[in-house]
N, C-alpha and C positions, 0 to 999 in steps of 0.2 A: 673592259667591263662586261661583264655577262648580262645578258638579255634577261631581266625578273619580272616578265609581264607574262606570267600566267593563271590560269583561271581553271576552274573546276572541268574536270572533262579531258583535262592535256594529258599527257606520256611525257614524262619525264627522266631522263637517267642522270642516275646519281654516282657519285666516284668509288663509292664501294656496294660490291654485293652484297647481298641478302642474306644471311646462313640459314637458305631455305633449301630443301633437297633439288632445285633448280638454278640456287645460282644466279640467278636474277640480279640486275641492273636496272631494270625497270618498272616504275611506277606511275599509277594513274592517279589523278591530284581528284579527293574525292572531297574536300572541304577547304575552303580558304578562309582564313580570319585574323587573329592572334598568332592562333595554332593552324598546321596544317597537315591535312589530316590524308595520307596518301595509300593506298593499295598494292601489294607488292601484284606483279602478272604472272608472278611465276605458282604462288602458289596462294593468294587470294587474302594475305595474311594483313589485316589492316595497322600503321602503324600512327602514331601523332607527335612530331615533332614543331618545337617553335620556330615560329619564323626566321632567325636569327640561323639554329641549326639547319635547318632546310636548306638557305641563303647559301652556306657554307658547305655545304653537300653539294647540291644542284653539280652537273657537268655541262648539262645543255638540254634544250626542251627538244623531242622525237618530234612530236607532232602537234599543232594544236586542234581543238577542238570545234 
């Protein structure tokens, strides 16, 4: 079972990239609620997935906060 105790502030990577010109796998978790509202690093591009999608994404948390 994966670790889902994260909070605003984390690095998180997710199982697929970003189709941003970097390619990115990783995202900073810029709102927790419902929805969750996360930041790509590569190229700044914010995105809002529900929690359920996220849940199902998630690969493992980088860093916390």
């Amino acid at each position: 079972m994966k670790d889902l105790n994260y909070s605003v502030g984390d690095i998180v990577e997710l199982k697929k990239e970003h189709p941003c010109s970097n390619r990115s796998k990783q995202f900073e978790i810029v709102r927790v609620g419902a929805d969750i509202k996360i930041k790509c690093l590569g190229c700044g591009n914010v995105l809002m997935l529900t929690r359920d999608n996220f849940n199902q994404r998630l690969k493992k948390i980088v860093s916390k906060k």
